[in-house]
Each structure stands twice: as structure tokens, then as C-alpha cells.
C-alpha positions, -999 to 999 in steps of 0.1 A, spaced: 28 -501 343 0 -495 369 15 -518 394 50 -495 388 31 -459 390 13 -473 423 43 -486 437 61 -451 431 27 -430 449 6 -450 470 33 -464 492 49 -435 495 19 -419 506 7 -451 533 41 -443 549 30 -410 557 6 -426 582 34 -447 601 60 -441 625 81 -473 629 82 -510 616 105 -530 637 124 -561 625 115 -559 590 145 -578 584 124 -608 602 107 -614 560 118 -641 545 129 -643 512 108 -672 496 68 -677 503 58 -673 535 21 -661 550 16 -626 568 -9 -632 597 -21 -595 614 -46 -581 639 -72 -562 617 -89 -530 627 -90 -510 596 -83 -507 563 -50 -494 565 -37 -524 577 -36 -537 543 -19 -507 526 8 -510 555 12 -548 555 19 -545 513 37 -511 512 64 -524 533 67 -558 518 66 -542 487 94 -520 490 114 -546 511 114 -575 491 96 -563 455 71 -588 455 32 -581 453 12 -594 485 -18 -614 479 -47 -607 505 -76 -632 511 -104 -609 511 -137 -618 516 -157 -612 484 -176 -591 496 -148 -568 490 -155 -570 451 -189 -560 454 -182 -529 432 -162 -510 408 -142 -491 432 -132 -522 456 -129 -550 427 -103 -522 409 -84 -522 448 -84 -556 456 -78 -569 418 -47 -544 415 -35 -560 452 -38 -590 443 -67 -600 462 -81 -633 463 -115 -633 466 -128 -661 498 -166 -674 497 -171 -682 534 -203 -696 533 -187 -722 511 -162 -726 533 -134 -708 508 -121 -744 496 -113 -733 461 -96 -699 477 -74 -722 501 -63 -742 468 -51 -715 449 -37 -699 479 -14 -736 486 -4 -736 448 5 -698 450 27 -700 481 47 -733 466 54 -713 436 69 -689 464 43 -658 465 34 -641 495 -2 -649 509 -18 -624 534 -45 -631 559 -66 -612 588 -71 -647 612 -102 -631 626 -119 -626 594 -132 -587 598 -120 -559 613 -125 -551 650 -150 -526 658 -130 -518 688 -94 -518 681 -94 -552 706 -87 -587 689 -113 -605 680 -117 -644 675 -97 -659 651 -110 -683 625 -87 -716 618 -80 -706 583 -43 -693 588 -34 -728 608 -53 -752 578 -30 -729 551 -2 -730 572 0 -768 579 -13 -777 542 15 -757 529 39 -764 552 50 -724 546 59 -708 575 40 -676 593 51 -647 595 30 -629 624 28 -591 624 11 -571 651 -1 -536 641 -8 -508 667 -25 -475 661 -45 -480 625 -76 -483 645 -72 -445 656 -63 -437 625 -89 -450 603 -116 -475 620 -148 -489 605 -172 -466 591 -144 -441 585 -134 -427 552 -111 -400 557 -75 -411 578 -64 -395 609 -30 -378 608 -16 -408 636 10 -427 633 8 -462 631 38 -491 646 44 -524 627 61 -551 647 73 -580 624 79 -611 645 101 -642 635 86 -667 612 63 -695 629 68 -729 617 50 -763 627 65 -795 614 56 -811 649 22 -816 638 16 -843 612 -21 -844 611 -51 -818 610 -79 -821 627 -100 -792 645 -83 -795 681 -51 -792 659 -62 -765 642 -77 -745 672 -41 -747 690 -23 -734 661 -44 -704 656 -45 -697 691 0 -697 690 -2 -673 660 -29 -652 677 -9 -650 713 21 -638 687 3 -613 671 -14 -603 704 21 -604 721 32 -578 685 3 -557 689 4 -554 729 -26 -567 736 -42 -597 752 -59 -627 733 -81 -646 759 -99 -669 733 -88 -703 728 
């Protein structure tokens, strides 16, 4: 019931805040992972509300858990589907779940840099989205979001009234790599992160 009533008025609402998503039609229909540039929180009410309503299945966010550090964020990010990731332990336990979840065909989400930007600019990424990708064998689905940093950056509570883009690129797959190792893991990131850079028109000069 609470997943139906917020289906039926928060993503209504979140669409008030954007003014195109092109290629939607790029989703797949089985398990796949959403990779996206991160600059504020309504990235995630974005990335879900159109997922959501496009293929009617719940996205489930790694979130750090720092996220769940009270009443109000824990209620969020349980109803979301959050999964809550311990990076000082290096989130192994998180990146199990999140492999079992996506071959029973959910839909994991992840921000490869880890935080939002303070800037709007991309940041670099952590290897995370290339180990889940290559474990899982899933393919990525990069998305490149433009404009959430004017409308609500870090340290803001209260949204602009922008308008936000969502460019959906075609799903990234890797079969040519049949071992993982941290040079492997670097290039990946870095294809998925010139992708979403490429999305988000922006540069990403890290490697």
C-alpha cells in the first residue's frame, strides 16, 4: 500500500522538476545496473520515478549507510529500496546481496563516484560499478543527468523550480574480459564514466 500511494504522488510530483528523458526505451526489461553522475539528491527520485513508471519495478540504490543514520533517511531509503554499503569494510556483504538481487532480475542503482559533486563537475569514480558489473555479468545501463545540481545541490533543502534532462544511453556489456583484477577494473569504470560524461555533456579526465 505505501509503495502504491507513493508511486501515485511522489513521482508525479519529481516530474514536475524535469523537462525531457531521452531514450527511455534504451531499459531493458530483465536486471540490469543504472550507473549516473550524482550532484544531488534528486538524482535518485529521477532515476526511480522513471524506471518506475516505465517498467513497474522498484529501483534498489546502494547508499552509503550513512544515509540511515536517522528516522527520516532510514524511512526514504528503506521504502526505496536502499541497500545500505559499509565502505570502510569495503561493502563486500552489500556487493553479495546486490549479485544475488540482479540474477533474480531486480534493478540495482549506483552513483560510481560515491558522493555527490559539490560542483555539478564529475568527480572520480570508485571501481564498484565495474566489480558488480563483471561479477554479475548484468549489463549497465549508463545515464547522464543534467541540471539537478541547479536545482537542488548539497546543503540545499528546498528545490529550484529548473528543469532537469535525463539521457538514457544503450546498455554496456563486457564479456571480453574474463578476469578482474584492479587495471581491469580501473578501465571499465573509466568506459562507463566517459558514457555517462558523454550523457551528461561533460568531460571525465580521470583514468
Amino acid at each position: 500500500m505505501v509503495y502504491l500511494i507513493t508511486k501515485l504522488t511522489i513521482i508525479p510530483l519529481v516530474k514536475l522538476w524535469v523537462g525531457k528523458v531521452n531514450c527511455i526505451e534504451n531499459l531493458p526489461k530483465g536486471a540490469f545496473i543504472v550507473a549516473a553522475n550524482h550532484a544531488s539528491y534528486m538524482d535518485h527520485l529521477i532515476i526511480a520515478g522513471y524506471i518506475i513508471s516505465h517498467l513497474n519495478k522498484k529501483v534498489h540504490f546502494l547508499a552509503k549507510k550513512e544515509h540511515f543514520d536517522n528516522i527520516f533517511k532510514k524511512a526514504w531509503h528503506t521504502y526505496a529500496g536502499a541497500i545500505p554499503l559499509d565502505r570502510q569494510s569495503g561493502g563486500e556483504e552489500t556487493l553479495k546481496w546486490a549479485i544475488k538481487a540482479l540474477k533474480d532480475g531486480k534493478i540495482i542503482a549506483i552513483h560510481p563516484e560515491g558522493t555527490r559533486s559539490l560542483t555539478g563537475k564529475l568527480q572520480k569514480a570508485k571501481t564498484g560499478v565495474a566489480r558488480l558489473a563483471l561479477l554479475s555479468k548484468a549489463p549497465v545501463v549508463p545515464i547522464g543527468l543534467i541540471g539537478t545540481f541547479e536545482i537542488l545541490p548539497k546543503g540545499k533543502y528546498i528545490p529550484k523550480a529548473k528543469k532537469a534532462i535525463m539521457n538514457i544511453g544503450k546498455p554496456m556489456r563486457f564479456p571480453q574480459y574474463k578476469k578482474i583484477n584492479k587495471k581491469i577494473l580501473r578501465e571499465v569504470t573509466t568506459k562507463i564514466m566517459k558514457e555517462i560524461a558523454r550523457l551528461s555533456k561533460q568531460k571525465y579526465d580521470f583514468d
